[in-house]
N, C-alpha and C positions, 0 to 999 in steps of 0.2 A: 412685529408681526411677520411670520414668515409668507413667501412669496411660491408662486406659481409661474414658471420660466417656459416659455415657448419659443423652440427654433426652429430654421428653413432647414428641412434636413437636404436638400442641393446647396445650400450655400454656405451654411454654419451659423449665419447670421441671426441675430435675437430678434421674436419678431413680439411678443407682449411680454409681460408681467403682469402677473391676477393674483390680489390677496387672496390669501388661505382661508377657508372657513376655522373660527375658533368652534370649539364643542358648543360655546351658548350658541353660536350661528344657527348650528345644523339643529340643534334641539328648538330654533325658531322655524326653521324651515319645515320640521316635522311637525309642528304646533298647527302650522297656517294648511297644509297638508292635511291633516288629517281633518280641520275645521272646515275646510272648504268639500274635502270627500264627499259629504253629506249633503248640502246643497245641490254638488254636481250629481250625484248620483239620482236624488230627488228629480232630475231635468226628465223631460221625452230624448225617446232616442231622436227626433227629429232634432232636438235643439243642441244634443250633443252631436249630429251629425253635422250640421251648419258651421260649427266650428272647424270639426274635420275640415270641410268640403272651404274654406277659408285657408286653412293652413295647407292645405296643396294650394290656391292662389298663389298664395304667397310664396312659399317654395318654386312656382314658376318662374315670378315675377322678379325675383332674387337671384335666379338659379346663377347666373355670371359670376357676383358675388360670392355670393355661398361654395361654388366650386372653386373658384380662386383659392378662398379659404382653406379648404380641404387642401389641395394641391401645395399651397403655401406648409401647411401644417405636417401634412404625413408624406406629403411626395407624391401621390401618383399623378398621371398625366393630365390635364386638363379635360380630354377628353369624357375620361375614363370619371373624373370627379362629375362631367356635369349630367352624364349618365345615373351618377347618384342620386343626386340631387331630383331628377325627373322618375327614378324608383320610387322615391321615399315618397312626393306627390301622386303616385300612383297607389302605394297605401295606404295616404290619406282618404283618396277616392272610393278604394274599396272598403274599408271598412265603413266609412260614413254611409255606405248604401247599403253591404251587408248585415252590420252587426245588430240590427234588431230582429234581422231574419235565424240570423247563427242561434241569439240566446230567447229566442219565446219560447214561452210554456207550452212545453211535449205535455198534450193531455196521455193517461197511460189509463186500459181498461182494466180494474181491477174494482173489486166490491163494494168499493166504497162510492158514497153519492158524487165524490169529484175526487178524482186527485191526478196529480203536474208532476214533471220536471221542471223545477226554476233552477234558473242561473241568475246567481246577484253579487253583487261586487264583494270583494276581497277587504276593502277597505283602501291602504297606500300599499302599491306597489315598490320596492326599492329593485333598481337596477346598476349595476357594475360591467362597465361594459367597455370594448377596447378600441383603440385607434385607429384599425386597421380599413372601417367601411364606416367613418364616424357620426355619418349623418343615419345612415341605411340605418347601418345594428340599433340607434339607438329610435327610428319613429319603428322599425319593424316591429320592436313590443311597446311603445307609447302609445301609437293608434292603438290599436286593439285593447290595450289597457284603459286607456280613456272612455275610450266606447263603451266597457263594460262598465262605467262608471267610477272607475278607481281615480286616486291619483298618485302621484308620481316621484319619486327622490332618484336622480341620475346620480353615478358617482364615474362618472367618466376616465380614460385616458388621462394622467395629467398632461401631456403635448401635445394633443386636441381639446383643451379648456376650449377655443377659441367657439370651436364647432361647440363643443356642448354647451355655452350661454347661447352660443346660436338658434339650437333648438326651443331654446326657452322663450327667445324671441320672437320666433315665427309662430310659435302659438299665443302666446301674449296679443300680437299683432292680430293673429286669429279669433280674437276674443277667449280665450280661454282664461278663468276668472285666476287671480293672481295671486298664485303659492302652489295652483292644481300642480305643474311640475315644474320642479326646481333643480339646478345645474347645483350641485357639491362642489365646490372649486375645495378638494382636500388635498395637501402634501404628500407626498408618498410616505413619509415615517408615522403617518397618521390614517391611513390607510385602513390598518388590519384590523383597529383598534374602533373605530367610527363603524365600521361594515358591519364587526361584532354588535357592539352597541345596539345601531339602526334595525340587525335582525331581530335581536332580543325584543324589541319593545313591543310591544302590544298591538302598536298602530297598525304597526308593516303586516300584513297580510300574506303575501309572498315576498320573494326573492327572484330574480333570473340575472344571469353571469353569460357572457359570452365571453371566453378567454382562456385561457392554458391550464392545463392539467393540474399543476398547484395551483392556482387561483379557486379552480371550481372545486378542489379537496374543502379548500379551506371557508369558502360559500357553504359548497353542502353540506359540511359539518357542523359549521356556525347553525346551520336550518334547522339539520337533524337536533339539536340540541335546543333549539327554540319549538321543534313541533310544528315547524313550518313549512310552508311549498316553499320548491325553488322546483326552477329550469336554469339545468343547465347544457350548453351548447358549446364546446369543450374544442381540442383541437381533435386533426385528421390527418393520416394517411393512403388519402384517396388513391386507388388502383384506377390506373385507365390500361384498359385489356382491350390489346390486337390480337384478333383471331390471324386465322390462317388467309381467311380469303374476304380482308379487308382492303380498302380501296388505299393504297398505301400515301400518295400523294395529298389526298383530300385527309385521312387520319394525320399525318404528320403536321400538317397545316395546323390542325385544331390541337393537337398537341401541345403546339407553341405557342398560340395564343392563351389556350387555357392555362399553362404552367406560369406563363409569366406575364399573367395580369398581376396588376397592385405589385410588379415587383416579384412574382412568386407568393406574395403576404396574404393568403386566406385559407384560412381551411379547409377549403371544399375544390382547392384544385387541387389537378391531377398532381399527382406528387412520385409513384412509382408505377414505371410504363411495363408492365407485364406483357412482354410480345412473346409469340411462338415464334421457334426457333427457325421455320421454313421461309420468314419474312424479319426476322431480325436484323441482319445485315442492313438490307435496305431501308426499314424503316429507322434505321438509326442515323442512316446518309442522310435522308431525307429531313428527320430531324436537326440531324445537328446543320443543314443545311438554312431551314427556317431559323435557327437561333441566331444564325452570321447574320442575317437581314435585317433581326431586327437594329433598331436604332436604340441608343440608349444617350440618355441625357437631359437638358432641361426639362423639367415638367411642363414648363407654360410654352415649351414648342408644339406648333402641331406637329410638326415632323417628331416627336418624340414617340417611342414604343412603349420602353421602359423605363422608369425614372429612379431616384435613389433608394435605397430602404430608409427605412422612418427613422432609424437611430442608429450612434456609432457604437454601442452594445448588441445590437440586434445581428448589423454586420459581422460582426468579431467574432459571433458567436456562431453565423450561419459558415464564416472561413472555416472558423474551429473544425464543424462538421467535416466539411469536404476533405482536409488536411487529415484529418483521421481515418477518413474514409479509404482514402486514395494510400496512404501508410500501410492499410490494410487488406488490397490488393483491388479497390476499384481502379478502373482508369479513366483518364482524363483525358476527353474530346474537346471540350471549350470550356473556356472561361476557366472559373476556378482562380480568381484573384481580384482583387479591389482593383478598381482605378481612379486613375490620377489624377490630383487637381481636388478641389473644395469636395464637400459633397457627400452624402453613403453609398456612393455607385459600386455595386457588382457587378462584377462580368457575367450574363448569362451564361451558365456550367450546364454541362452534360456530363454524367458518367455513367459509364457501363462494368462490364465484369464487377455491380454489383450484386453482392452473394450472403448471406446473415452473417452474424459477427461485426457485422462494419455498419457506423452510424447512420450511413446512407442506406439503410435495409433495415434499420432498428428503431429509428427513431422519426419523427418528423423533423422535416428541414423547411422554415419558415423564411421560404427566401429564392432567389431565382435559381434554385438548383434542379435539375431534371433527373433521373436517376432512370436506367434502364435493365431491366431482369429478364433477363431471358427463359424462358419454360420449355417442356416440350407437352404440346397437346394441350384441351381444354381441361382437361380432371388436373392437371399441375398448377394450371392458368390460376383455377379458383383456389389450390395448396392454397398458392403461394400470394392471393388477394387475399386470405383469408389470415395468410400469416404474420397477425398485426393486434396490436393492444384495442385499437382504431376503429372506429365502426361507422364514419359519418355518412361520407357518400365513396360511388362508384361508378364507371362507365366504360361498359363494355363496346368495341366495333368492330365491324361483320358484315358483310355482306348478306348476308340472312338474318332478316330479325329476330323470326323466331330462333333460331338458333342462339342469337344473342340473349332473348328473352330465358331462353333455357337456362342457358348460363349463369345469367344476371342473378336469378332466384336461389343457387347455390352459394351467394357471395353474402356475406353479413354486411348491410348497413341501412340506415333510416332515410335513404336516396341512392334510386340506382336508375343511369341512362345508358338507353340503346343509341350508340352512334349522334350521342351529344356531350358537349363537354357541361359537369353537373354547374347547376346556379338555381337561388332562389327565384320561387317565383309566389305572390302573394296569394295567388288560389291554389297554393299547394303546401300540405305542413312541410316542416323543416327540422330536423334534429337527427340525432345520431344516437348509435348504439355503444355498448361497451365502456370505453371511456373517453370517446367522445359526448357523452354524457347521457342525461334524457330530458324528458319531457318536447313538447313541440311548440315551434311558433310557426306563424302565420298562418291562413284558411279559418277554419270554423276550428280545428285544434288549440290552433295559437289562440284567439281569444279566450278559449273556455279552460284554458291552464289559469286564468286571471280573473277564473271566478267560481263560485260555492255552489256545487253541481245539489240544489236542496227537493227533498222528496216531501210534497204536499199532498196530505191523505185528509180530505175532508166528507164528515159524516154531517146527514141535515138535523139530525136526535142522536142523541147521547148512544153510542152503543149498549149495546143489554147483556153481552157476552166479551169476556177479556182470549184475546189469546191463548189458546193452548201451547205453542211454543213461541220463543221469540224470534 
């Protein structure tokens, strides 16, 4: 039986082993899943709420625990994990209080004696989903997927198994009836092959992927070829845009904070600093001032800022980056090298005289690197945000909102802030353009991708006339 390997990415050290699911596994998993849909679904939203409103308890009540976990498993700070941990209870909350209001029946005036908008569940939702925010990404679509009535097949990260039976637990413990979702503990050489499968089948109703550009190819394809929904939520080349008469102290600050949370590891931070040229200098002082400060090191210190990356492939590959980059005429302010001792610690990096052709202007960099472009004027600012595969989030800062606002509406993406650094928030959708993907989660959008938008036309007699066209 092959195994499922978990390690401290700060220390090296092996922290479980989780058998593999064999194919009869998951085909039991999908059995109990799809049997149990119909009962939950059958429920009040009151009594699917109660649950929700249980599994953020619990999430509270754990949160020590449960953040440890996180931190143990993918590295970021303790901090920063237990903040997750008290998101994901908060969209526990919210959907247990909204999701009967998001999906009632829209009565619509039309000729007939009654007719609705219903929303009704999908059936099993399947979700693929990544390491990087591994409690977050994965209740941000299980609430609202539950709510709708559905149930649920996680195919997790394999180096957060930990977190993903976690989740399984907390709603378990929440009373949620036993198979509604279930953790895949799948191998990576079995991966592509189970995903396929799992799309295909009848059950699964949708799809949603949160994760890298090949991954979601090969999601969306799998979908398109079953006739299925998917969301997908893909990566990002976020532009964070300094105007001219930007508060340069206060931007630089948030800068750094935004660029190297989780590490640099999420899609929706800032990733290239689009400044005009009349505050370029300084705001790069300033910047690369904020990076010397931070702290970098254990996750379970408080005094920690920044903590490892999640794997020593992930590393390698974000150096690769920079080393390309820098060969091809960026330059290097900080960082820009591993450090030493156990662990996947990067040096928080800066570079500038970045310019197209070079991977740091081409590509996305998943990892503590900061990259600065210089422009002149606002109509270049939005070129050169726009000059991107990328379309997730954006944020522009200004001393003038509306001028920001102006701005902001010329820039492509599915998120865009004035003089804030971008992050989810559960009363607001969430997704991305281009190839950052589509579809949306969270808010009244994110539920209703997870469910069957149906048009109800009831007559009280037989009608006496057919359609003249269709």
């Amino acid at each position: 039986m092959s195994t499922v390997v978990t390690l401290n990415p700060a220390t090296g050290e092996r922290l479980a082993a989780y058998p593999a699911f064999a194919d009869a596994d998951v085909d039991a998993a999908l059995d109990r899943a799809a049997d149990v849909q119909t009962s939950w679904a059958a429920r009040s939203f009151d009594e699917r709420s109660a649950v929700l409103r249980r599994a953020a308890e619990v999430l509270r009540a754990d949160l020590e625990d449960l953040a440890l976990l996180v931190t143990r498993e993918m590295g970021k700070p303790l901090a920063e994990a237990r903040a997750e941990v008290e998101k994901c209870a908060t969209a526990c909350d919210y959907y247990a209080e909204h999701a009967a209001g998001f999906l009632a029946d829209e009565p619509v005036d039309t000729s007939a004696d009654r007719s609705w908008i219903g929303y009704e569940p999908v059936g099993v939702v399947l979700a693929v989903m990544p390491w990087n925010f591994p409690l977050w990404q994965v209740l941000r679509f299980a609430a609202p997927a539950l709510m709708a009535g559905n149930a649920a097949l996680l195919k997790h990260s394999p180096n957060t198994t930990g977190c993903a039976l976690a989740v399984q637990r907390v709603l378990v413990d929440a009373g949620a009836p036993e198979g509604l979702f279930t953790a895949l503990v799948v191998a990576e050489p079995d991966v592509p092959a189970v995903t396929r499968r799992l799309i295909g089948d009848a059950r699964v109703g949708a799809v949603t992927i949160t994760g890298s550009e090949r991954a979601g190819r090969a999601v969306g394809s799998a979908a398109g070829d079953a006739i299925k929904k998917s969301v997908l939520e893909l990566g990002g080349s976020d532009p964070f845009v300094v105007l001219a008469d930007a508060d340069l102290p206060r931007v630089a600050a948030m800068a750094a904070r935004g660029r190297f949370l989780n590490a640099g590891q999420s899609c929706i931070s800032p990733k290239r600093f689009v400044v005009d040229s009349s505050v370029a200098e300084e705001f790069t002082r300033l910047l690369v001032a904020e990076v010397a400060a931070l702290t970098v090191g254990d996750p379970e210190s408080a005094a920690t800022d920044v903590g490892p990356m999640a794997r020593e492939d992930l590393l390698e590959g974000v150096h690769r980056q920079v080393e390309a980059s820098v060969a091809a005429g960026a330059r290097l302010l900080a960082g820009g090298h591993r450090l030493e001792g156990p662990g996947n610690f990067y040096a928080p990096t800066v570079l500038t005289d970045v310019a197209p052709g070079q991977l740091a202007y081409d590509q996305e960099i998943f990892g503590p690197v900061a990259t600065v472009i210089v422009v002149d004027g606002d109509d270049e600012a939005v070129r050169v945000a726009n000059d991107t595969r990328f379309g997730l989030g954006a944020s522009v800062w200004t001393g003038d909102p509306e001028r920001g606002i102006a701005v902001a509406r010329r820039i492509r993406s599915g998120a865009v802030f004035v003089n804030a650094v971008v992050a989810s928030d559960v009363r607001m959708p969430f997704g991305g353009t281009q190839a950052s993907g589509y579809g949306r989660e969270l808010a009244a959008a994110g539920i209703r991708e997870f469910a069957n938008v149906r048009t109800w036309w009831v007559l009280d007699e037989p009608s006496l006339q057919a359609p003249a066209s269709e």
